[in-house]
C-alpha positions in Angstrom: -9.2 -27.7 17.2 -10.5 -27.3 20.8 -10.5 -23.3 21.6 -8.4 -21.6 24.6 -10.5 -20.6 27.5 -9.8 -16.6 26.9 -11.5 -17.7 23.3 -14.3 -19.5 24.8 -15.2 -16.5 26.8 -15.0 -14.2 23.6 -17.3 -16.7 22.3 -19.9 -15.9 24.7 -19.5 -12.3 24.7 -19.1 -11.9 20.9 -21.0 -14.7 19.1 -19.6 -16.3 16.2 -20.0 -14.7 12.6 -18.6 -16.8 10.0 -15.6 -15.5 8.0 -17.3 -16.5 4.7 -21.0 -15.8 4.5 -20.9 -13.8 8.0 -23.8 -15.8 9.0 -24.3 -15.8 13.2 -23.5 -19.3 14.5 -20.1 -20.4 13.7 -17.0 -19.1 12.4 -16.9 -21.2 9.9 -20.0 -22.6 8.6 -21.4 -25.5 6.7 -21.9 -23.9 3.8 -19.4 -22.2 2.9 -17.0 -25.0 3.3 -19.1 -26.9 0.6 -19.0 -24.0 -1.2 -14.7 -23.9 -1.4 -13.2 -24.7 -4.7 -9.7 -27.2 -4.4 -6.9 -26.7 -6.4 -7.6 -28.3 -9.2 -5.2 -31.6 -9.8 -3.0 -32.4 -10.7 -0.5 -29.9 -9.2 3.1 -29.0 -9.4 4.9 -31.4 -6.9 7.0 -28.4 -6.3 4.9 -24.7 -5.9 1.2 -26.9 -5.7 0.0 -24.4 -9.1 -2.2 -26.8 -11.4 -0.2 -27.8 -13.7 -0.6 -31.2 -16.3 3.6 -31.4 -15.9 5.8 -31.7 -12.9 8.0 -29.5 -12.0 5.8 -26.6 -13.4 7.5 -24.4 -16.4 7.1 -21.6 -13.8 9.5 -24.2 -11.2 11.2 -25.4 -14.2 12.9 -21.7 -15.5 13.5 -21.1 -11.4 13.4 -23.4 -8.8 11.9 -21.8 -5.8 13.8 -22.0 -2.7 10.9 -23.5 -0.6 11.1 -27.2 -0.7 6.7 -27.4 -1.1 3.9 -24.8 -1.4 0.7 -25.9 -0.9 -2.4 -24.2 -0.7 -6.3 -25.2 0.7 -8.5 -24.2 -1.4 -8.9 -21.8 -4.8 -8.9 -17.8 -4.0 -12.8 -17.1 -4.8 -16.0 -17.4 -3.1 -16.5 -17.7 0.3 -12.8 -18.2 0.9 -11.8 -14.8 -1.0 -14.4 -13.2 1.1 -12.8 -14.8 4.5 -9.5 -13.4 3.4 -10.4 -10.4 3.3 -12.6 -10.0 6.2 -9.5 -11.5 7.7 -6.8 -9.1 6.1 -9.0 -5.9 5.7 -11.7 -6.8 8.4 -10.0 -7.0 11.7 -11.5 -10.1 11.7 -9.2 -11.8 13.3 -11.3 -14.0 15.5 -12.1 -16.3 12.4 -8.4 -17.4 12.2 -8.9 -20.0 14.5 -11.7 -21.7 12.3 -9.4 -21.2 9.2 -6.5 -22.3 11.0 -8.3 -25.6 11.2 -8.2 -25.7 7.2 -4.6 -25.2 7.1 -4.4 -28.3 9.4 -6.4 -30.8 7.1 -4.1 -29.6 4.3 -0.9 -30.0 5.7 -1.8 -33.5 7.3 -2.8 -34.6 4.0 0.7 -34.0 2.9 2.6 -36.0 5.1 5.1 -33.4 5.8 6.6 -32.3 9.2 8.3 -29.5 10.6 10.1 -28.5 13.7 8.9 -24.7 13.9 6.6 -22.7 12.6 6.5 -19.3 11.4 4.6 -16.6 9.3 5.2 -14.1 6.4 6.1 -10.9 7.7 4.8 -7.5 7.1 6.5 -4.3 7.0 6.9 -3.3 10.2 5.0 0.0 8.8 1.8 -1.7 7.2 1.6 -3.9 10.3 1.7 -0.4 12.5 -1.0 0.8 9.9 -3.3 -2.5 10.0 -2.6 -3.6 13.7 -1.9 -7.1 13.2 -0.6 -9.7 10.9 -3.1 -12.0 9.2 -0.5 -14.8 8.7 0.6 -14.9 12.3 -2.9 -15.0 13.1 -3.4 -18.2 10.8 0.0 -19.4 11.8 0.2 -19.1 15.4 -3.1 -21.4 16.4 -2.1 -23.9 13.5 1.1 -24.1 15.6 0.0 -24.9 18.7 -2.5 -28.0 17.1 0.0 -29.3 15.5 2.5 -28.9 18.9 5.0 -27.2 17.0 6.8 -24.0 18.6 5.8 -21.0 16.9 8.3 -18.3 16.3 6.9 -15.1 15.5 9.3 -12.4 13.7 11.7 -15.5 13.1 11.9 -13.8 9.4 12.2 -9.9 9.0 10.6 -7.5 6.4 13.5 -5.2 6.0 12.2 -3.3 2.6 9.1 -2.0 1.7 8.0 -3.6 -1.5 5.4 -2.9 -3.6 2.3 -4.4 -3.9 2.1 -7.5 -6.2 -1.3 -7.5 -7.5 -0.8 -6.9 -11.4 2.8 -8.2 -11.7 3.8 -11.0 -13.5 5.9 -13.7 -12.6 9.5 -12.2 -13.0 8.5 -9.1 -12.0 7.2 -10.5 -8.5 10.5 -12.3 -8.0 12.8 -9.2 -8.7 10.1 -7.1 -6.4 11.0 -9.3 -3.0 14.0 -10.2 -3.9 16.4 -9.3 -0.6 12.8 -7.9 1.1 13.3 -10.8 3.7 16.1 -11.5 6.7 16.0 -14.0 9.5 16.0 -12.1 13.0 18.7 -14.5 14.6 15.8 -15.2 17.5 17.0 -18.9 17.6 19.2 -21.4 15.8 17.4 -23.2 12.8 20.5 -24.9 11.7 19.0 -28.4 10.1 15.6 -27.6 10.9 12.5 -28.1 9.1 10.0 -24.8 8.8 6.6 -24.9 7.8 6.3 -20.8 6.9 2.4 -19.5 6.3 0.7 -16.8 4.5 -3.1 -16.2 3.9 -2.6 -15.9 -0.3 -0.4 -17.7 -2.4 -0.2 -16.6 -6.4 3.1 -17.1 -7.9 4.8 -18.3 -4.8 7.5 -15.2 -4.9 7.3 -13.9 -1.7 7.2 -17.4 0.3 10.4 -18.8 -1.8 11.9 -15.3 -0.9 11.2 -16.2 2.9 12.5 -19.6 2.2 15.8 -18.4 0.5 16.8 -16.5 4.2 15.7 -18.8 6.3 17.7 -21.4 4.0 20.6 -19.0 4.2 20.0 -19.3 8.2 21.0 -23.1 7.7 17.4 -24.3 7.4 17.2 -27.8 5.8 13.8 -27.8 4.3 10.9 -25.0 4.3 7.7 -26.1 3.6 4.7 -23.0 2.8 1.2 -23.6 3.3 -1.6 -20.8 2.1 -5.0 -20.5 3.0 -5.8 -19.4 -0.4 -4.5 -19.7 -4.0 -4.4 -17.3 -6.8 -3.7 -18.8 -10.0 -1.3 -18.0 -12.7 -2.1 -17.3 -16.5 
């Protein structure tokens, strides 16, 4: 993915760290892309969880309103640590060189899409953080693939509560109605490809899905840097 002039300056000016190891060099390096774990196949056609059946039992007791949910590699190691730099970090310089995972996993698919968009935050955490990680990963994934990118397409209009600990019903009923679509432009019939830095049970991107599908969206594909497995 060839970098933006106003990034090739930063470059110079602030030399590249990488987002797994923080090793100087690169912003993503050698190394710790050997070091990524895959999902392990086979995966559920439908929510991309491991599973030895298709749909999942998870997909199977609730369809998820996203048509596909895919995810690059396992949520450990140096991709954990990249996430968080990411999330926690400020690091958002590395998106770029993570974006570029997100492109070799949704080309592998065979899938296409007519925007692009990214999980919202709360307007109030992203006041408190100063960014969103998943419109960082989202917006230079957009502009590889040549795919308008619409930012705050989707709305956080409630506050929810953090997932981590919940189990799967509980993180469905927890963003269920947390998401509206901003009326920015018309998606009637259109394809979305939604992204978010960590997938787990796939609640929050299905709950995206379910307004933008509302909106008139035909399909919604979601693509994760990382994913958190279940049970």
């Amino acid at each position: 993915m060839r970098s933006t002039p106003i990034e090739h300056a930063l470059d110079l000016f602030y030399p590249p760290r990488c987002a797994g190891c923080d090793s100087p060099g690169a912003w993503w390096c050698d190394r710790c892309q050997a070091l990524c774990v895959p999902v392990p196949q086979p995966v559920c056609a439908v929510c991309g969880q491991p599973s030895a059946i298709s749909p999942c039992l998870i997909c199977l007791e609730q369809r998820p309103s996203f048509t596909a949910l895919r995810a690059v590699a396992l949520f450990e190691g140096p991709v954990r640590e990249a996430v968080h730099r990411l999330k926690y970090g400020n690091r958002t310089a590395t998106a770029g060189a993570l974006s570029e995972l997100l492109l070799q996993t949704w080309l592998l698919q065979g899938w296409h899409a007519q925007l692009v968009t990214s999980v919202p935050l709360h307007p109030r955490r992203e006041r408190s953080r100063g960014y969103n990680q998943a419109t960082a990963l989202a917006r230079p994934l957009a502009r590889a693939l040549g795919i308008p990118f619409r930012d705050h397409l989707l709305l956080r209009v409630r506050f929810t509560a953090d997932q981590i600990g919940l189990g799967v019903a509980e993180r469905r009923h927890n963003m269920t109605g947390a998401f509206v679509v901003s009326g920015q432009c018309d998606i009637t019939g259109k394809t979305v490809l939604i992204v978010d830095d960590v997938a787990t049970t796939g609640s929050t991107l299905s709950a995206c899905a379910a307004a933008l599908r509302n909106a008139g969206a035909s399909k919604v594909y979601g693509l994760a840097l990382a994913r958190q497995t279940v049970g």
